[in-house]
TIPADREN-622245 format. One line per field, with one value per residue: residue in three letters; chain; x, y, z of N, C-alpha, C in turn. Coordinates in nm, 4 decimals. Layout:
<atoms>
type = [ALA:...]
mol = [A:...]
n.X = [X:...]
n.Y = [Y:...]
n.Z = [Z:...]
ca.X = [X:...]
ca.Y = [Y:...]
ca.Z = [Z:...]
c.X = [X:...]
c.Y = [Y:...]
c.Z = [Z:...]
</atoms>
This chain:
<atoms>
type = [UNK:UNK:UNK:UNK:UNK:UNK:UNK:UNK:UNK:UNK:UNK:UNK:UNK:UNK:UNK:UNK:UNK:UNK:UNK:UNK:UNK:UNK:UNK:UNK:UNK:UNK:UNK:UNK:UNK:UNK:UNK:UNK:UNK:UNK:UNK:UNK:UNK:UNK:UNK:UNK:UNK:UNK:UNK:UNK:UNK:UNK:UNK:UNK:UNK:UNK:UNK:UNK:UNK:UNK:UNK:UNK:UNK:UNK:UNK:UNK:UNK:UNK:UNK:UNK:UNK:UNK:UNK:UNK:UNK:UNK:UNK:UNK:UNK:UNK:UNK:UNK:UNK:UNK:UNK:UNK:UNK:UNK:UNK:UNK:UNK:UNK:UNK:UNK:UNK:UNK:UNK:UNK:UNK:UNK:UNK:UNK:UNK:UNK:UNK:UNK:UNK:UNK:UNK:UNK:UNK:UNK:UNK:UNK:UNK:UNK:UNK:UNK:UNK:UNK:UNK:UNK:UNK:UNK:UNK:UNK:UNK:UNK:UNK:UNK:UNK:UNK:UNK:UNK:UNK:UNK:UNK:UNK:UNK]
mol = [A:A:A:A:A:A:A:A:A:A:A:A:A:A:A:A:A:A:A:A:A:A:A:A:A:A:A:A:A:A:A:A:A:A:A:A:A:A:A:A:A:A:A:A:A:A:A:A:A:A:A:A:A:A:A:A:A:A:A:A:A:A:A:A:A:A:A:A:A:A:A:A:A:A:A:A:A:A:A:A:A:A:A:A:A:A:A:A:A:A:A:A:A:A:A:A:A:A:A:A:A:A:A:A:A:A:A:A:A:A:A:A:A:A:A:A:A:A:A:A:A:A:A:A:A:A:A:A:A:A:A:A:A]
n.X = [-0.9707:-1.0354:-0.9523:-1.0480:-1.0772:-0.8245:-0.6834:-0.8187:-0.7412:-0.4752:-0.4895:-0.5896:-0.3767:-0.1894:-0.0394:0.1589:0.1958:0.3830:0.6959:0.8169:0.5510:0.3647:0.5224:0.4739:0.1784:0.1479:0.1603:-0.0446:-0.2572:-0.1939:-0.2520:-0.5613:-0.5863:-0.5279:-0.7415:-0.9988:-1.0270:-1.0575:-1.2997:-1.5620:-1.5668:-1.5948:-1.7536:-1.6839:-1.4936:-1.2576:-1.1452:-1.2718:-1.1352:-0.8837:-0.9662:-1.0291:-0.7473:-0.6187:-0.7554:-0.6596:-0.3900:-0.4103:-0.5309:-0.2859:-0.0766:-0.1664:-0.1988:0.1031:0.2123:0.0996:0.2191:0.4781:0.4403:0.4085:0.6321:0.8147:0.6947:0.7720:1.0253:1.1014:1.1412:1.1896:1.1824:1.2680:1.3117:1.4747:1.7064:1.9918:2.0936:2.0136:2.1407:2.4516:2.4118:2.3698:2.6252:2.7788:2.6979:2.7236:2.7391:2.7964:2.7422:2.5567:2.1903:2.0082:2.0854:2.1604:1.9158:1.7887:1.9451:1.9007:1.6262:1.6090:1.7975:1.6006:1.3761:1.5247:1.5862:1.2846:1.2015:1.3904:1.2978:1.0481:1.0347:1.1535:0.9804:0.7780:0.9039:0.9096:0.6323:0.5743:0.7111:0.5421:0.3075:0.3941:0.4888:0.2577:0.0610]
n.Y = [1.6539:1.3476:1.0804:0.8351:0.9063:0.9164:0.6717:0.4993:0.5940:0.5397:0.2406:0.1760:0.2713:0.1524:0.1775:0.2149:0.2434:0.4517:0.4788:0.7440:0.8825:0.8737:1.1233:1.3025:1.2812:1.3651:1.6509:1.7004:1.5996:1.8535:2.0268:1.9784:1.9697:2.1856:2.2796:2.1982:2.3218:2.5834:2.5870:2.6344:2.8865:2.9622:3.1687:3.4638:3.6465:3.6326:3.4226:3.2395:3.2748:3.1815:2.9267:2.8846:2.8665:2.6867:2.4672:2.4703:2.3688:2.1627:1.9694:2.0145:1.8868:1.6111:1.5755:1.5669:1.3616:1.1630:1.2009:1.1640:0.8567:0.7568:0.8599:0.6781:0.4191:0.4661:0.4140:0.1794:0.1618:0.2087:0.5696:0.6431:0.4314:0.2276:0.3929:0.4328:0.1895:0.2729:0.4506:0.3847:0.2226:0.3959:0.5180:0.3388:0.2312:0.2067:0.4851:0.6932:0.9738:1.0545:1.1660:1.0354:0.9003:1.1090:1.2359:1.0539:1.0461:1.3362:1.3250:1.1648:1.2698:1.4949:1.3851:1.3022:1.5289:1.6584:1.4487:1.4785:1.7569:1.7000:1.5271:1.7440:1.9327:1.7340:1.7465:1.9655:2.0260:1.8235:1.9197:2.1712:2.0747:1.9873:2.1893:2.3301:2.2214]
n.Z = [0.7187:0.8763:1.1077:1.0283:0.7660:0.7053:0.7801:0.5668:0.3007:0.3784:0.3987:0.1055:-0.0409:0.0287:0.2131:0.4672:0.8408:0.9853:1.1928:1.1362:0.9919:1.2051:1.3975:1.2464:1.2384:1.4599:1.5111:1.3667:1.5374:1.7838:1.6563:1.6366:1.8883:1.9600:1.8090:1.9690:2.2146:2.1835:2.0450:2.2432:2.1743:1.9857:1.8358:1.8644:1.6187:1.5662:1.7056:1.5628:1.3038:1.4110:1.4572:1.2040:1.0700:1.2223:1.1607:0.8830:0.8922:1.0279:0.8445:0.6641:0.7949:0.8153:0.5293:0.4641:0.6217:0.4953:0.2427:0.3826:0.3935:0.1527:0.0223:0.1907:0.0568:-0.1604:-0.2055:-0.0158:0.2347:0.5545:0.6735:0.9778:1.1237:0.9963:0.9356:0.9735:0.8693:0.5721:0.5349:0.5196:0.3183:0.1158:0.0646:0.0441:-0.2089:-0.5718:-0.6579:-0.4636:-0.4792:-0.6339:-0.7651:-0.6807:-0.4458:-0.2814:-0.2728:-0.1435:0.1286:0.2274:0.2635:0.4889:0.7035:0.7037:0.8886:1.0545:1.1459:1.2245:1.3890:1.6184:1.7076:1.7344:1.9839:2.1233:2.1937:2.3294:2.5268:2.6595:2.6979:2.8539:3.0992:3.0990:3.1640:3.4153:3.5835:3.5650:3.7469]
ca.X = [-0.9646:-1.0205:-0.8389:-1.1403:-1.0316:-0.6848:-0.6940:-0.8702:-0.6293:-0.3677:-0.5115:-0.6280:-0.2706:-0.0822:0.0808:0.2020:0.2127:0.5895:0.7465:0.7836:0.4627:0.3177:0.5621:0.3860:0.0853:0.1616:0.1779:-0.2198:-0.3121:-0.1991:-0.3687:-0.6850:-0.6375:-0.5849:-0.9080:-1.0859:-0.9696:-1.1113:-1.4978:-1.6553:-1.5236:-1.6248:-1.8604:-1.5817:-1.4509:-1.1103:-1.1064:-1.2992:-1.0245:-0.8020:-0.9822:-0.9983:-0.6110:-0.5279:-0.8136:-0.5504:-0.2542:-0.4263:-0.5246:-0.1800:0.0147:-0.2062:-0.1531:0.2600:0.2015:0.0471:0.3599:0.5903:0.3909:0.4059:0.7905:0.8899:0.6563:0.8539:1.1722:1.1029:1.2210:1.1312:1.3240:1.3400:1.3478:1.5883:1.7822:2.1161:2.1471:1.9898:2.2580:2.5440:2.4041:2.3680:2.7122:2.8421:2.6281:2.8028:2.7551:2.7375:2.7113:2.4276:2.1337:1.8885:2.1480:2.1658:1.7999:1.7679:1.9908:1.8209:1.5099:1.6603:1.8101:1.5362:1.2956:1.5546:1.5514:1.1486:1.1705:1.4547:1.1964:0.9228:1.1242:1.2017:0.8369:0.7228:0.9547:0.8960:0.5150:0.5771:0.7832:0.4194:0.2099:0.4194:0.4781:0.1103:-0.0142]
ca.Y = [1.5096:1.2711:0.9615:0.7363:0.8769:0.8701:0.5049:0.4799:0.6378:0.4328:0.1121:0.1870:0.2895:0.0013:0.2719:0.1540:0.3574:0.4256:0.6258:0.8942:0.9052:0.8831:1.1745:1.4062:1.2985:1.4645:1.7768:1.7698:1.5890:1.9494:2.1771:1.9085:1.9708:2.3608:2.3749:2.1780:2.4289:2.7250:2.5929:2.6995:3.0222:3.0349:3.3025:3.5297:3.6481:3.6709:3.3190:3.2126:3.2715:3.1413:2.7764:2.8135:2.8335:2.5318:2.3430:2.4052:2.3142:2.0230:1.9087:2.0126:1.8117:1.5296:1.5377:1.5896:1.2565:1.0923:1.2426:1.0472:0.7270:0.7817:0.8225:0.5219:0.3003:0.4489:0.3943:0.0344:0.1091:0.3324:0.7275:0.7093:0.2931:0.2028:0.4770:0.3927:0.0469:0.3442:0.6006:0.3132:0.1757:0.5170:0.5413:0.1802:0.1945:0.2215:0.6008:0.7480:1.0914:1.0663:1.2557:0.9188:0.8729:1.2326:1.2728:0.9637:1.0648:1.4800:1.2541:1.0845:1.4006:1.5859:1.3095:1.2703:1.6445:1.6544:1.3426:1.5348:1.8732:1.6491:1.5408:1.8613:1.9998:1.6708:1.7905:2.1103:2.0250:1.7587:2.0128:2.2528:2.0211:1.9240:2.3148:2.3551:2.0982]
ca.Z = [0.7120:1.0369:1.1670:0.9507:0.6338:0.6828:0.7607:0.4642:0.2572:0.4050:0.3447:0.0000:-0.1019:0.0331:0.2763:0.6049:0.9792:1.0698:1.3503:1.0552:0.9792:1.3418:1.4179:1.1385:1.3091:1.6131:1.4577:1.3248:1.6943:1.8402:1.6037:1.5982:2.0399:2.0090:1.8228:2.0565:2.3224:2.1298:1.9930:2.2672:2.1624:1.7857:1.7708:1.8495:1.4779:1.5915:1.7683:1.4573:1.2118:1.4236:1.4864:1.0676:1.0463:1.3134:1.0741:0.7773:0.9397:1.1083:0.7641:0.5828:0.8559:0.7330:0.3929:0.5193:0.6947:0.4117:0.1561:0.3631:0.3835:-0.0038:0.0407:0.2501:-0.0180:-0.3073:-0.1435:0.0216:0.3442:0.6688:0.7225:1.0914:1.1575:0.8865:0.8496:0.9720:0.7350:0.4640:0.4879:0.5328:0.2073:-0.0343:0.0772:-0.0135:-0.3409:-0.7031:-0.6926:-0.3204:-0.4601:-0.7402:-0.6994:-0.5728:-0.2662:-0.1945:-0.2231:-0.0056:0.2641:0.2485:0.3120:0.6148:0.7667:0.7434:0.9477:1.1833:1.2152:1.2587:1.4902:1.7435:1.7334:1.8320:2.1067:2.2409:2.1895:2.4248:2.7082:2.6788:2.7213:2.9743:3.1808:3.1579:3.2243:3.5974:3.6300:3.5970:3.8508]
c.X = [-0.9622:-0.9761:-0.8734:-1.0821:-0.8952:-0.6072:-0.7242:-0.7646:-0.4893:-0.3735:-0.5545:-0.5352:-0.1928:0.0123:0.0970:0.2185:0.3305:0.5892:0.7579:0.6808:0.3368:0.4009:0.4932:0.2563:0.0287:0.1551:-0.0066:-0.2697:-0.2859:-0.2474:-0.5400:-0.7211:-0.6445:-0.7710:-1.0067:-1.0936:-1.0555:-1.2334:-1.5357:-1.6154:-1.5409:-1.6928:-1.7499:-1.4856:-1.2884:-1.0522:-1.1597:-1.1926:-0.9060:-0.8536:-0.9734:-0.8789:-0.5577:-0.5752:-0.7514:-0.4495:-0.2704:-0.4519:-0.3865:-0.0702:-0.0367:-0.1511:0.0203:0.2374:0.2048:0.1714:0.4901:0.5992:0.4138:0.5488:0.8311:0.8237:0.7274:1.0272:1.2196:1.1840:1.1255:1.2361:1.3414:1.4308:1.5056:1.6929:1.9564:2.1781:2.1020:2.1058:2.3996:2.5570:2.3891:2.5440:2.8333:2.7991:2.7668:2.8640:2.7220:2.6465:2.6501:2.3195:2.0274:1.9538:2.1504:2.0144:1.7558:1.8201:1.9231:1.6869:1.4918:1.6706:1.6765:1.3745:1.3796:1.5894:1.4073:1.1244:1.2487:1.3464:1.0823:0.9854:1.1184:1.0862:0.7522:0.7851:0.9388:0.7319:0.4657:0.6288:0.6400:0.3527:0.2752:0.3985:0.3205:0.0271:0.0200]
c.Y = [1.4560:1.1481:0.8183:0.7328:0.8764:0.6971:0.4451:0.4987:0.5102:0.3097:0.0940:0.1870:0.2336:0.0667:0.2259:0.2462:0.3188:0.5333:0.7707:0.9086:0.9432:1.0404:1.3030:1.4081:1.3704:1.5898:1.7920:1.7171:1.7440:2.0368:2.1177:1.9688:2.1151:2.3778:2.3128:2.2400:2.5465:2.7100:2.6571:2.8301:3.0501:3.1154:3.4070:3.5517:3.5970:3.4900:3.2047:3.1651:3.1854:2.9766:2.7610:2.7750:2.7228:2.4646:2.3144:2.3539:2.2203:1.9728:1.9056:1.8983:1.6240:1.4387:1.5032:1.4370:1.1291:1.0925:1.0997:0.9214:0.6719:0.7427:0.7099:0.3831:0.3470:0.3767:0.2247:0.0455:0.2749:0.4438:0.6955:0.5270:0.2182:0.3169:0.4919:0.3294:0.1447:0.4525:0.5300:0.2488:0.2580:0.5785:0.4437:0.1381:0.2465:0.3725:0.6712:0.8772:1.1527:1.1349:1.1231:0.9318:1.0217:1.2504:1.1978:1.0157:1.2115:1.4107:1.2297:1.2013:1.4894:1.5178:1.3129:1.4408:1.6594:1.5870:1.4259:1.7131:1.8001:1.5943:1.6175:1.9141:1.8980:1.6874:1.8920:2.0958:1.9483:1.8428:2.1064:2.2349:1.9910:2.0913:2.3707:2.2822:2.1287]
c.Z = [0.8559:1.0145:1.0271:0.8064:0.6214:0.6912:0.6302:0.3427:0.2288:0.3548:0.1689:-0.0824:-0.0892:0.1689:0.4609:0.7173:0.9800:1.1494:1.2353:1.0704:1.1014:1.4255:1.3697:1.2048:1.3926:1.6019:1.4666:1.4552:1.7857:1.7937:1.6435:1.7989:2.0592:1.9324:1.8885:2.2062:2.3082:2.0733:2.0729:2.2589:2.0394:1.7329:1.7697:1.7104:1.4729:1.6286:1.6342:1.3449:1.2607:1.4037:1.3545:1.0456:1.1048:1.2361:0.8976:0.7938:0.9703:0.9165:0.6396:0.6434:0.8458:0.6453:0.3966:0.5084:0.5749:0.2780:0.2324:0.4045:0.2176:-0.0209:0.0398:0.1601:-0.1059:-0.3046:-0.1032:0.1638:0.4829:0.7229:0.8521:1.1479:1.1036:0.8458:0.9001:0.8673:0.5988:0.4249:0.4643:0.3685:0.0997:-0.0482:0.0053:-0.1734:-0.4649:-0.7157:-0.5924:-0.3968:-0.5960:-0.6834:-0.5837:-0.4551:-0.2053:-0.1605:-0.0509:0.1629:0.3256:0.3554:0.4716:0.7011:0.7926:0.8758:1.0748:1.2362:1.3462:1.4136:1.6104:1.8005:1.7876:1.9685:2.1855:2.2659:2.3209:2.5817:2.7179:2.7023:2.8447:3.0803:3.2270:3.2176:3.3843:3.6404:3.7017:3.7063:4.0198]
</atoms>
């Protein structure tokens, strides 16, 4: 899948860009840049297989992307933006510890996991790139 039809997608489904979703992104932008690293190397069987595997991951991290655009419209709110006033409020609700508020907050946690790993993955790449220079 490329940028065109994911737009597409998006707009078709009512689904909105959020810092989640732009985060997930980032994921298929580094498989989409390793295999533009490795074409001129595709005759090679070995380098082959590999540019196939970044071109599933780049399209699974996608679909990921697209899951929790899906999410934050079922939900009515955004995991990484909103998620303070979201965890304050599954807490304050009738039944903190039902399964909707637990799911909700799993939800949350696990974005603001994702989001602190992308983090560390951009300094740890910013750090190469000065090393390298």
């Amino acid at each position: 899948m490329n940028a065109r039809e994911f737009e597409v997608i998006m707009k078709s489904e009512g689904l909105e860009m959020s810092k989640s979703v732009l985060i997930m992104l980032q994921e298929a932008k580094q498989h989409h840049q390793n295999i533009k690293r490795m074409a001129m190397y595709k005759r090679i069987p070995k380098i082959a297989e590999y540019i196939k595997k970044q071109l599933e991951l780049k399209d699974k991290a996608i679909w990921e992307a697209l899951g929790v655009a899906h999410l934050e419209k079922k939900y009515g709110f955004k995991l990484i933006e909103d998620r303070n006033e979201i965890i304050i409020a599954t807490y304050q609700c009738k039944e903190p510890h039902s399964k909707v508020a637990q799911e909700i907050r799993n939800h949350v946690q696990i974005m603001m996991e994702v989001e602190k790993e992308s983090k560390s993955f951009k300094e740890l790449q910013n750090y190469f790139e000065k090393v390298g220079t």
